[in-house]
DRENDO-1510 file (C-alpha; in Angstrom, 1 decimal, always signed):
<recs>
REC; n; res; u; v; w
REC; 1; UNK; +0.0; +0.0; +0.0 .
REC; 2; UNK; +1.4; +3.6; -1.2 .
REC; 3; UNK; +1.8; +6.4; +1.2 .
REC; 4; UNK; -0.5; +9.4; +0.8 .
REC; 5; UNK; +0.9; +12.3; -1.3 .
REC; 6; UNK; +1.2; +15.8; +1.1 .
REC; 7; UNK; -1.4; +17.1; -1.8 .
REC; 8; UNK; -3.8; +13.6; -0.8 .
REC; 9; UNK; -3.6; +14.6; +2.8 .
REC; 10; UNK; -3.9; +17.9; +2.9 .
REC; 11; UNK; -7.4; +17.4; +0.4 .
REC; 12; UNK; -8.4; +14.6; +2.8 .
REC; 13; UNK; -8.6; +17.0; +5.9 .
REC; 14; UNK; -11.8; +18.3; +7.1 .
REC; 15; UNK; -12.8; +21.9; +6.9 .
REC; 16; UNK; -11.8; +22.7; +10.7 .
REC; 17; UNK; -8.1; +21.3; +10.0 .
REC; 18; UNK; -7.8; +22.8; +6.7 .
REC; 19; UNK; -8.3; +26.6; +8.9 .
REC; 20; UNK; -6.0; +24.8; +11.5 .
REC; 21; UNK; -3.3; +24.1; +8.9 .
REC; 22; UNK; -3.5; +27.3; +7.5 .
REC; 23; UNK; -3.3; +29.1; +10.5 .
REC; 24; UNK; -6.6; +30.4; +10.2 .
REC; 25; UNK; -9.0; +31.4; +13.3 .
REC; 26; UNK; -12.5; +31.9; +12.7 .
REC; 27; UNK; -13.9; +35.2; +14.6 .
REC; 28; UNK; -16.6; +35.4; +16.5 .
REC; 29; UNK; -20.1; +36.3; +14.9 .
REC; 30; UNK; -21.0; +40.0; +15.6 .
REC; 31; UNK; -24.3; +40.0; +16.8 .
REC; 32; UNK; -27.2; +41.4; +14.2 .
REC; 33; UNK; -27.3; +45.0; +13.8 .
REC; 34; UNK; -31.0; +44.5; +13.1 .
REC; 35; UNK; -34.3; +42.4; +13.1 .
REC; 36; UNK; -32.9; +39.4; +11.3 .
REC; 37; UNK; -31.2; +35.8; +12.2 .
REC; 38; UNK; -27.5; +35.0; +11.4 .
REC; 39; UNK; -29.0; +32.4; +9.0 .
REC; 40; UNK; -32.6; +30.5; +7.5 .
REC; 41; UNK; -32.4; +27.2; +7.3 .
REC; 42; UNK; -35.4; +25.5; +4.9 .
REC; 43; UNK; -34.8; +21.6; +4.1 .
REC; 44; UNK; -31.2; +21.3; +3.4 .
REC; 45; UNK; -30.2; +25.0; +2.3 .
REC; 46; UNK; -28.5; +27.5; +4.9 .
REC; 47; UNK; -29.3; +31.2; +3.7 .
REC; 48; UNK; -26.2; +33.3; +5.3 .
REC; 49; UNK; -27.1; +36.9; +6.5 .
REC; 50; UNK; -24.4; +39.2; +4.8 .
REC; 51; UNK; -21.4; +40.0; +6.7 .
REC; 52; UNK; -18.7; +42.5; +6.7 .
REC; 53; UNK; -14.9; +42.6; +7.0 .
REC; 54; UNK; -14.2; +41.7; +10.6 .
REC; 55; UNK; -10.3; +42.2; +11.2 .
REC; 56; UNK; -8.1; +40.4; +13.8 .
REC; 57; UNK; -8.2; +43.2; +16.1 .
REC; 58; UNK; -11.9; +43.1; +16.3 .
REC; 59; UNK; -12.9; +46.0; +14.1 .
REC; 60; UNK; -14.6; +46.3; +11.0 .
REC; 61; UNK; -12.8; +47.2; +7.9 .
REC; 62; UNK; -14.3; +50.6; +6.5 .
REC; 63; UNK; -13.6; +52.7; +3.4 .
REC; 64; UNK; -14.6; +53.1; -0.2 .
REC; 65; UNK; -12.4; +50.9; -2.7 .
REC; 66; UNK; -10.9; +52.5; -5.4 .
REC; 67; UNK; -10.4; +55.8; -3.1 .
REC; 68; UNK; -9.8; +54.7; +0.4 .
REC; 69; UNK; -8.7; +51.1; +0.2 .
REC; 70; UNK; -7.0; +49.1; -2.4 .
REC; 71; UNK; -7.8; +46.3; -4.5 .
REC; 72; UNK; -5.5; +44.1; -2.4 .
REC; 73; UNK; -6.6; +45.1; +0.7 .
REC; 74; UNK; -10.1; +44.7; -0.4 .
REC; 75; UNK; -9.3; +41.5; -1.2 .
REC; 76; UNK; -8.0; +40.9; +2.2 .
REC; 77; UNK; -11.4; +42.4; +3.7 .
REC; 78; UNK; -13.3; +39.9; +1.2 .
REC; 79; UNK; -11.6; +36.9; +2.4 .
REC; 80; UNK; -11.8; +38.0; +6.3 .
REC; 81; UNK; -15.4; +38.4; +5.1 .
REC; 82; UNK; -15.5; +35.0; +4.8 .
REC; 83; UNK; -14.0; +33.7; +7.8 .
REC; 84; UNK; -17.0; +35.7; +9.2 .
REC; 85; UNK; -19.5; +33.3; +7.0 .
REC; 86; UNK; -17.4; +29.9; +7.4 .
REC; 87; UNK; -18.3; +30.9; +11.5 .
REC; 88; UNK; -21.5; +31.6; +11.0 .
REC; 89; UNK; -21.8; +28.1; +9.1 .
REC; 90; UNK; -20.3; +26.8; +12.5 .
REC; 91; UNK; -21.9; +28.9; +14.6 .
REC; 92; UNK; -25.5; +27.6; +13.1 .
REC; 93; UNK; -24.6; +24.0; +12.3 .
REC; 94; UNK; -22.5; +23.2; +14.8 .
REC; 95; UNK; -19.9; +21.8; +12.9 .
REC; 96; UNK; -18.5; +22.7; +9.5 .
REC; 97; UNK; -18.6; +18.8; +8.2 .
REC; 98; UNK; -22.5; +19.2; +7.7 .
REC; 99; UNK; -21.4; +21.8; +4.5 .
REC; 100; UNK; -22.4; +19.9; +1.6 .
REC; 101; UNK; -21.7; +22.3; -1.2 .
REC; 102; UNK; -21.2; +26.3; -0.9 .
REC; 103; UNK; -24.0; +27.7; -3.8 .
REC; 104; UNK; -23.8; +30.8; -4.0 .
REC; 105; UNK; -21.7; +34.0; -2.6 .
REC; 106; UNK; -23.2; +38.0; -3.3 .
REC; 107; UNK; -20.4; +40.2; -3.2 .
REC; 108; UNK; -20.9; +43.6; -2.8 .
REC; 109; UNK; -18.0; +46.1; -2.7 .
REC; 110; UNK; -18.3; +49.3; -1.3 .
REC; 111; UNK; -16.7; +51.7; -4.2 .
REC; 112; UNK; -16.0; +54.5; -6.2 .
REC; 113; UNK; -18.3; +55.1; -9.6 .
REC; 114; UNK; -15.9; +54.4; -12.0 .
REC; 115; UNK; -14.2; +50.9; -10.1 .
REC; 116; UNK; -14.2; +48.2; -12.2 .
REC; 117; UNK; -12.6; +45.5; -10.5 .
REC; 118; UNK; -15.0; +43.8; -8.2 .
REC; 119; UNK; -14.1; +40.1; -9.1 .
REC; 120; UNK; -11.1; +40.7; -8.1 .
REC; 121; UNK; -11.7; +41.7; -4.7 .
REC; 122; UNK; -14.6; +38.9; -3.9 .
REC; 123; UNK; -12.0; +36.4; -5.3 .
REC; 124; UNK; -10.7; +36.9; -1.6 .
REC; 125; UNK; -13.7; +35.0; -0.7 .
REC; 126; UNK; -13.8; +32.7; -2.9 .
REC; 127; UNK; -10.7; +31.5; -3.1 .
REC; 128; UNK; -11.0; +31.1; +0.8 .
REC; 129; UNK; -13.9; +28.6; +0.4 .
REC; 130; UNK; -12.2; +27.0; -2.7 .
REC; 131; UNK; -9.1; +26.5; -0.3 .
REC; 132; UNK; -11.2; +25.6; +3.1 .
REC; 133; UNK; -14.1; +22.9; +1.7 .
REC; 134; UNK; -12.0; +22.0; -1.5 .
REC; 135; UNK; -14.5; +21.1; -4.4 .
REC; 136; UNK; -17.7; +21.8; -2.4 .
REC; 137; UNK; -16.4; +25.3; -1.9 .
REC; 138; UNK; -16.8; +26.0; -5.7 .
REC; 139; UNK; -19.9; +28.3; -6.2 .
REC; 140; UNK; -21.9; +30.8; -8.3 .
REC; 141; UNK; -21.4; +34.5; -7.5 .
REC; 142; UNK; -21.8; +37.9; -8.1 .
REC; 143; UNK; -19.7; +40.9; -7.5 .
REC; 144; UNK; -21.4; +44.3; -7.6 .
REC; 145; UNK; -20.0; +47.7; -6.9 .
REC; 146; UNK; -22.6; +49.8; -4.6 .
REC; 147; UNK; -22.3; +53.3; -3.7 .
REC; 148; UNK; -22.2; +52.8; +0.1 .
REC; 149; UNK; -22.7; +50.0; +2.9 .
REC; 150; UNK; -23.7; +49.6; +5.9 .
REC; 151; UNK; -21.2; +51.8; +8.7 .
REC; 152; UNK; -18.9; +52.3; +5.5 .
REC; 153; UNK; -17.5; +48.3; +5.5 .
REC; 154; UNK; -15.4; +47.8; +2.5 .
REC; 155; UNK; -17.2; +44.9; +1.4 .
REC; 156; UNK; -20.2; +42.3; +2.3 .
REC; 157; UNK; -20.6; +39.2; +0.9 .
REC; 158; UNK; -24.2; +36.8; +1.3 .
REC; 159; UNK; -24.0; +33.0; +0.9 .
REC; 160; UNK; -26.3; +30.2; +0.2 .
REC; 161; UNK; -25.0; +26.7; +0.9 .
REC; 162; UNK; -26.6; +23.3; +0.6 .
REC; 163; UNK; -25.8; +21.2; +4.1 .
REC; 164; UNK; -26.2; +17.4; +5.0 .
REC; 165; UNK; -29.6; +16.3; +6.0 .
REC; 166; UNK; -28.1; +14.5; +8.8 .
REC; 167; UNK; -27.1; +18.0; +10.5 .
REC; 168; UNK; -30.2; +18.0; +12.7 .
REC; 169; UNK; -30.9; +13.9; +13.3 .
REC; 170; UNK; -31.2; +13.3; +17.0 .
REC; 171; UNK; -28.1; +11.8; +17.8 .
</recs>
């Protein structure tokens, strides 16, 4: 019997030791600036409340892309974004093994008129989900400019993920 490849093992490794490995922590949820739920679950989908740019220090990332804040910081804000979301995930479902597939992600960047170069910055996102659930990260998207967001975040991003009907069995 061969020995697994680093590449075998590293694609073998569940979501929470793929954040592990990577040196990732998940932040905690901030609580809902309004009258709405973190999530809706119907059947086997998980409708993910958007979320901003939570840094490491515990602040929000603010500022208007394309004036304020860079496409590579963006980026950066977009994939923080969705360390916010993959916590959420765990947050709702307990554990990050009942993700089946990740649908769809709306990106919204917060940005000057003429920016053009929103893919690019919700690629931090998605690229981050690509990387954390491997091929069940892989998704439909959008990425939309707007002319402001909530408190001034840099970016929010939505999700809609399909999650294993075992999630909520009686154990």
């Amino acid at each position: 019997m061969r020995a697994k490849t680093e590449t075998e093992i590293r694609h073998s490794l569940s979501p929470e030791h793929r954040l592990v490995a990577r040196g990732l922590r998940l932040p905690q949820v901030p609580a809902a600036a309004g009258n709405f739920d973190l999530g809706s679950i119907d059947g086997t989908t998980l409708y993910l409340s958007g979320q901003g740019p939570l840094l490491e220090d515990g602040n929000l990332a603010r500022g208007k892309v394309g004036r304020d804040v860079s496409v590579k910081d963006a980026r950066y804000h977009a994939m923080r974004t969705g360390l916010v979301l993959i916590s959420a995930m765990k947050e709702i479902l307990g554990s990050l093994e009942y993700v089946h597939q990740i649908h769809k992600l709306f990106g919204m960047v917060n940005a000057v008129p003429d920016f053009t170069e929103h893919p690019e910055v919700i690629n931090g996102c998605s690229d981050l989900f690509c990387d954390i659930f491997g091929v069940c990260g892989r998704h439909a998207r959008a990425a939309v400019g707007m002319c402001s967001l909530p408190g001034n975040i840099s970016v929010e991003i939505e999700a809609i993920v399909s999650i294993s009907p075992e999630w909520n069995l009686p154990s």
